[in-house]
C-alpha positions as CSV (number, residue, x, y, z in Angstrom):
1,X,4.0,1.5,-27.4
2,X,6.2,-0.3,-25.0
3,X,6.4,0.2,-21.4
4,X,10.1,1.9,-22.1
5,X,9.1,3.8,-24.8
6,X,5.7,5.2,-22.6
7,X,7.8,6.7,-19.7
8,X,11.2,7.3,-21.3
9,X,11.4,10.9,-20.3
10,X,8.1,11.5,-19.0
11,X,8.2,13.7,-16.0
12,X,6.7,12.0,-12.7
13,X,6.0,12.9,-9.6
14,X,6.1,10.2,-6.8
15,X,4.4,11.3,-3.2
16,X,5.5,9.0,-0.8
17,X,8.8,8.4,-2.3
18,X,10.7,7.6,0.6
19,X,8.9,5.0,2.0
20,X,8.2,1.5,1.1
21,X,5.8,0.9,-1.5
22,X,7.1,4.5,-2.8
23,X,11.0,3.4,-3.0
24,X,10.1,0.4,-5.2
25,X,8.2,2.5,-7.4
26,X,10.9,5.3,-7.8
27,X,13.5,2.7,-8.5
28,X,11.2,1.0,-11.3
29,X,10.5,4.6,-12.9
30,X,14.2,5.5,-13.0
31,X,14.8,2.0,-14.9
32,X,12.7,2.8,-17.6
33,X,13.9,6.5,-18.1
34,X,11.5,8.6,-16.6
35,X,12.1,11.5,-15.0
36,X,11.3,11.4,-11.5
37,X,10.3,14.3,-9.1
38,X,10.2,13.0,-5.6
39,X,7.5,14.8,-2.8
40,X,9.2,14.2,0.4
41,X,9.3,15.8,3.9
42,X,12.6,17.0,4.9
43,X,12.7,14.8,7.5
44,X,12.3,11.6,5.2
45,X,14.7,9.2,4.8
46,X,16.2,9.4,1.3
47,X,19.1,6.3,1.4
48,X,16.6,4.4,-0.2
49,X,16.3,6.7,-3.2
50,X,18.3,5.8,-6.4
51,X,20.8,8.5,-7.8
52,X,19.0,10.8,-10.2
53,X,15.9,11.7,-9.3
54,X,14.9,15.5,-8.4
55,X,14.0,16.1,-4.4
56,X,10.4,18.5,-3.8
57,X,10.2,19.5,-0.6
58,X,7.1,19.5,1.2
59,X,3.9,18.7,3.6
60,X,0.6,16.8,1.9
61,X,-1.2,17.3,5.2
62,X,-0.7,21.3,4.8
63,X,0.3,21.7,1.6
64,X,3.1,23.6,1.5
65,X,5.7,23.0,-1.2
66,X,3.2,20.9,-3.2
67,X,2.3,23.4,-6.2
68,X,6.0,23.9,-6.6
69,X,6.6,19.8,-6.4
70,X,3.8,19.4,-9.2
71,X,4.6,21.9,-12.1
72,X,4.9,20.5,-15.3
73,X,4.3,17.0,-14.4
74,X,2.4,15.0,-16.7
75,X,2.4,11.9,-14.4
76,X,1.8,11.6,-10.6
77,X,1.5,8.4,-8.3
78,X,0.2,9.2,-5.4
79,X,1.3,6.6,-2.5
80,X,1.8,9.0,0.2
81,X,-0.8,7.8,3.4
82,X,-0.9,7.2,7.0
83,X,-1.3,3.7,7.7
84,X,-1.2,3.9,11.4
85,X,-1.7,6.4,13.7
86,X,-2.1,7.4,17.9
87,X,-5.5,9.8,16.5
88,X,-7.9,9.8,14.0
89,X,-7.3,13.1,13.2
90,X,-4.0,12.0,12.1
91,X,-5.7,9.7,9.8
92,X,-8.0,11.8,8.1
93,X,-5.0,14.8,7.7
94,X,-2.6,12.8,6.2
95,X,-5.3,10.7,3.3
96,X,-8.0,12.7,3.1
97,X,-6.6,16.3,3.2
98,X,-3.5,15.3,1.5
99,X,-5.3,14.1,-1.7
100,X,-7.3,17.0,-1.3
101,X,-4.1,19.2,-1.3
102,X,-2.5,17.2,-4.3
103,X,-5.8,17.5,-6.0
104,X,-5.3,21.7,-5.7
105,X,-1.7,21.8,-6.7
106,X,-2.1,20.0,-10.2
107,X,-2.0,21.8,-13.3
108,X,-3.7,20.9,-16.8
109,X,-0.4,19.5,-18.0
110,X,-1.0,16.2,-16.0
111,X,-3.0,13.8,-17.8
112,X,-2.8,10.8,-15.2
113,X,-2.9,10.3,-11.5
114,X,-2.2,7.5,-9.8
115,X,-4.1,6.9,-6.2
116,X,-3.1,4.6,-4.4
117,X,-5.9,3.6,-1.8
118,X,-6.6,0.2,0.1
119,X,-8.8,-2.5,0.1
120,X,-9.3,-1.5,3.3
121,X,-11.3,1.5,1.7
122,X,-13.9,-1.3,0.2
123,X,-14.4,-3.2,3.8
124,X,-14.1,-7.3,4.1
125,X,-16.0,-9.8,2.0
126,X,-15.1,-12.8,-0.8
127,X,-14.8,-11.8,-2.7
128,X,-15.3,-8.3,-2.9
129,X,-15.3,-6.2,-6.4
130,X,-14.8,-3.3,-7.6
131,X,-18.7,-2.0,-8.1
132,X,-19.3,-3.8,-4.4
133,X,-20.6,-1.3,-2.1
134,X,-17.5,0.1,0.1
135,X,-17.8,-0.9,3.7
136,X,-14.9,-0.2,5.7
137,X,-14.6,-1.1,9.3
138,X,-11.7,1.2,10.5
139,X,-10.7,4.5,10.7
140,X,-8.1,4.2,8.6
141,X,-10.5,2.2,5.9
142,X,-12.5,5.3,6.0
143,X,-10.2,7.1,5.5
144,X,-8.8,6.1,2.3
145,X,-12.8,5.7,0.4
146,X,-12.8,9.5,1.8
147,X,-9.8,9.5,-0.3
148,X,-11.1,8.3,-3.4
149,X,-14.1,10.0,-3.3
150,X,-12.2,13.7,-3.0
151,X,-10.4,11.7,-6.5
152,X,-14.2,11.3,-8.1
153,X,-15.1,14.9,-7.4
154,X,-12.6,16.3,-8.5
155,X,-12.1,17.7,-12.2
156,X,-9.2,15.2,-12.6
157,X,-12.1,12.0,-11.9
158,X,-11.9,11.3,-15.7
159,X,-8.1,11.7,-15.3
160,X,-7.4,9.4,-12.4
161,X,-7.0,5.9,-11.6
162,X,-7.7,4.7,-8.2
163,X,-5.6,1.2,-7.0
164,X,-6.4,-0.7,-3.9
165,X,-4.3,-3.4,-2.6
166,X,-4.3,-5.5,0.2
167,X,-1.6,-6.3,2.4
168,X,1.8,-5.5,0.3
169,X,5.0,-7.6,1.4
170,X,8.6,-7.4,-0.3
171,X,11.7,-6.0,0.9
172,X,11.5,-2.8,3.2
173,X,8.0,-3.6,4.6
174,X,8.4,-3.6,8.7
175,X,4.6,-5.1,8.9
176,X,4.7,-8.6,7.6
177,X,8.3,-8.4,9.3
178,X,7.0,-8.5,12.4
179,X,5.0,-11.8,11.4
180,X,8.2,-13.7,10.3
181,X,9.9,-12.8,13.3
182,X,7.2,-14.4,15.5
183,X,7.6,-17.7,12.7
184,X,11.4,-18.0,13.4
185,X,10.5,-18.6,16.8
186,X,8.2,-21.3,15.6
187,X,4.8,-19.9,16.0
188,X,2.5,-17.2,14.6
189,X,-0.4,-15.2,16.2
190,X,-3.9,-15.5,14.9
191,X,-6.8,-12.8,15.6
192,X,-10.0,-14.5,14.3
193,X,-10.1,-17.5,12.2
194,X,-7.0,-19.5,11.4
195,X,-9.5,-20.5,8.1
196,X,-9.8,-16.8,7.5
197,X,-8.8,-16.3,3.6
198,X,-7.2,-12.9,2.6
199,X,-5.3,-11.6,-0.3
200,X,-1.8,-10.1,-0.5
201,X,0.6,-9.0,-3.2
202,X,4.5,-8.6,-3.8
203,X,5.7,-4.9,-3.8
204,X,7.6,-5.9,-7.4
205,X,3.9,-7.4,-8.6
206,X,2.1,-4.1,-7.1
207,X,4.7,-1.7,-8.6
208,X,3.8,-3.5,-12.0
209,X,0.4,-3.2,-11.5
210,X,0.4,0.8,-10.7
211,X,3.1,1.4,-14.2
212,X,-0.2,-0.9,-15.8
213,X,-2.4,1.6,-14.5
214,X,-0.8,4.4,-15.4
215,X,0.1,3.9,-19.2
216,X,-3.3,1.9,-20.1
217,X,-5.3,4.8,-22.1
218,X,-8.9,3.3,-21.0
219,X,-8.1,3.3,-17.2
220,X,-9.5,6.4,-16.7
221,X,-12.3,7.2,-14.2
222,X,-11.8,3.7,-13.1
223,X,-11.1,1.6,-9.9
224,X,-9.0,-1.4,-9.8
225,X,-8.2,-4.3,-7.1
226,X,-4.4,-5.3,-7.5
227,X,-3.4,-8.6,-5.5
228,X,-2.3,-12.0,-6.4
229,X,-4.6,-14.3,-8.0
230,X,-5.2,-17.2,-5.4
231,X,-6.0,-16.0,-1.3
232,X,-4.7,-17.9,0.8
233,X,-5.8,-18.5,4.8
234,X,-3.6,-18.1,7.9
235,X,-2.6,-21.9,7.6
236,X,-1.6,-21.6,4.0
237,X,0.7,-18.7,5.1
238,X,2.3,-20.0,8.0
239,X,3.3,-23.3,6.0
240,X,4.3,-21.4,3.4
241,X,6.6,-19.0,6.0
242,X,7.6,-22.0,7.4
243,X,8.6,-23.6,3.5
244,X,10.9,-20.6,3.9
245,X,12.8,-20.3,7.3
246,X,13.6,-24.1,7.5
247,X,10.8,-24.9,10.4
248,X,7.3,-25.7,11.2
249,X,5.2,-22.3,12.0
250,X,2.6,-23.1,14.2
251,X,-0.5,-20.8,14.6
252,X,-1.9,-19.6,18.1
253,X,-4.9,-18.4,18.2
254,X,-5.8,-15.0,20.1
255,X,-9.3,-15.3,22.0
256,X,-10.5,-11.8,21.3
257,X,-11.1,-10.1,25.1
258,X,-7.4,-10.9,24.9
259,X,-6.7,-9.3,21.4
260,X,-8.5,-6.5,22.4
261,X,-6.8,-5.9,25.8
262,X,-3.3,-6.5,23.9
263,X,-4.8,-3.8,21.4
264,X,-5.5,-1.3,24.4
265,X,-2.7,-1.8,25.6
266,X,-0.4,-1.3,22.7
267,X,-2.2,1.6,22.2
268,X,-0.9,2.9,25.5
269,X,2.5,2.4,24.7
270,X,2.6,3.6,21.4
271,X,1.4,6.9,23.0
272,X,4.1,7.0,26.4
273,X,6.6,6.5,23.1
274,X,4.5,9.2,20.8
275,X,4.9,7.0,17.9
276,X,1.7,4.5,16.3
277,X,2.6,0.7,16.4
278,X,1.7,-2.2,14.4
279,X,-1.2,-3.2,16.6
280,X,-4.2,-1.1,17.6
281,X,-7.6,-1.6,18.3
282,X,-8.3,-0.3,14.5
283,X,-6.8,-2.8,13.0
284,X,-8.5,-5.4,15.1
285,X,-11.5,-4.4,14.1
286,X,-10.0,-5.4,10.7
287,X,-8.8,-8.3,11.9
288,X,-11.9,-9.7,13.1
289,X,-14.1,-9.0,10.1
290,X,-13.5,-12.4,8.3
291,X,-12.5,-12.8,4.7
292,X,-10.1,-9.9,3.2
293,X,-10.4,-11.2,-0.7
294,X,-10.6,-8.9,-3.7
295,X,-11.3,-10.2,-7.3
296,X,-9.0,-9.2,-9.4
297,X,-10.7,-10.0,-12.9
298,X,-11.0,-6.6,-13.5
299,X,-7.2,-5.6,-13.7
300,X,-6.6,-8.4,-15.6
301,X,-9.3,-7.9,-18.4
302,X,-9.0,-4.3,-18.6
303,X,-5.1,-3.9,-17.8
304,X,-3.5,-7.1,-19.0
305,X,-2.1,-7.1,-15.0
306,X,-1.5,-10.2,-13.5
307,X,1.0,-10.8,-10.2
308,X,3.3,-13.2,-11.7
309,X,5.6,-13.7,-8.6
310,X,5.0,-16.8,-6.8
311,X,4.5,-16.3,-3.0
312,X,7.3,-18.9,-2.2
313,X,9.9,-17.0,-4.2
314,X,8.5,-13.7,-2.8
315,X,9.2,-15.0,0.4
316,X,12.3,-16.1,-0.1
317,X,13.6,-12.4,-1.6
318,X,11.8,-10.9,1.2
319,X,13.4,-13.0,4.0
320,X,16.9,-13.0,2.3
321,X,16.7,-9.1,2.3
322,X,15.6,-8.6,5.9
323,X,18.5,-11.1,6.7
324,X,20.9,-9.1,4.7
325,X,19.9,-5.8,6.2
326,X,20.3,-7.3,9.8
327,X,16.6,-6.7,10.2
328,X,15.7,-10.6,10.8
């Protein structure tokens, strides 16, 4: 069965629709002619949505709406998370209980889920696997393995496929956008070791990877990392930035009592403003563990899933979209 002929009319539900990773999903889905349910807040953005798909209304962390937003689905992605947050609380409402709500709301007619999750869930290493012994070093790491594991207790474990990527890029990411606006100025701040390797993946290559997941019949019960194949280190992705804007990137290196003051005090500001930012002394503690590298054999063997998208023509889609949308 083709990929075309698998969701050609298949209802799916998307969680997390609206935002980045979710509205590259959506827009894939739609392609292919499935139908597509969409869980968002009220307040969500929905400009990024393509014409077609069906609005649910409602709140993972509580949730309301979500029984309504899952009947008669057969297929859900769940990308819906908190990424960043001023309280840990925040954290573990909007991954943990929301799975956990999702999780109550689904009826015998789905036969897949989707979870999106993180590497961040399986802590630092290089590489680490899929059967290496989680070890997260954040909040937000923990989060997500709390995550899966409400996934692998459930009655829908046999049913699910969990997905952890690394640090996503692509067009509508405001992350890694911060990054190349530091390298048009010419430089690039490092926390840790410039030689530090990590891996990353495209949000077109990631998207492949989840429809992979979701339409492989032997995926159940089963954990996968999704990434490019080759990691590269802070050089390698600075000169390869660099490759892209026209000019030489060069790295600065952050002692850490100075990363983690910057941390504190971004902290403080992102609470006078009552919204999270980029930076926080979480994701220092990430920052500062070493080597980010997943092996991604697994995904390959078992789900014929490879990121095919190399990173200088990523970058160059990325960058020509942020440029477009007045963004860089």
């Amino acid at each position: 069965m083709t990929r075309q002929e698998f969701f050609r009319d298949l209802p799916v539900l998307v969680t997390g629709a609206a935002g980045f990773i979710g509205s590259h999903l959506v827009e894939r889905l739609v392609a292919l002619g499935a139908r597509v349910r969409c869980l968002v807040r009220r307040t969500s953005r929905r400009d990024r949505l393509p014409q077609g798909v069906e609005l649910a209304f409602g709140e993972l962390a509580t949730g309301e709406g979500v029984a309504e937003a899952a009947r008669g689905i057969a297929l859900v992605f769940h990308v819906a998370g908190v990424t960043k947050a001023l309280l840990s609380e925040t954290y573990h409402s909007g991954n943990v209980l929301a799975t956990r709500n999702l999780l109550r709301a689904l009826g015998q007619n789905c036969h897949r889920l989707v979870q999106v999750s993180s590497l961040a869930a399986a802590g630092p290493g290089s590489p680490v696997t899929e059967d290496s012994a989680p070890q997260p070093v954040s909040v937000y790491g923990r989060s997500k393995l709390a995550a899966e594991e409400a996934v692998r207790a459930s009655p829908f474990a046999s049913r699910s496929v969990i997905v952890r990527p690394p640090v996503v890029f692509g067009p509508r990411d405001t992350d890694v956008l911060e990054l190349l606006r530091a390298a048009r100025r010419g430089w690039m701040p490092v926390v840790g070791r410039p030689r530090s390797r990590f891996s990353l993946i495209y949000v077109e290559d990631l998207v492949e990877g989840l429809l992979a997941a979701a339409a492989s019949q032997d995926a159940g019960g089963r954990i996968y990392f999704l990434a490019a194949p080759e990691p590269l280190t802070w050089r390698d992705f600075a000169h390869a930035v660099g490759q892209v804007l026209g000019r030489k990137v060069r790295l600065v290196r952050v002692p850490a009592p100075l990363a983690w003051l910057a941390a504190w005090g971004s902290e403080l500001a992102s609470r006078w403003r009552g919204r999270p930012g980029i930076f926080s002394r979480d994701k220092l503690r990430e920052a500062l563990a070493g080597d980010w590298v997943c092996d991604v054999t697994r995904a390959q063997r078992e789900l014929g899933f490879t990121a095919r998208t190399p990173l200088a023509q990523a970058l160059r889609r990325t960058v020509q979209w942020y440029r477009e949308a007045g963004w860089l």
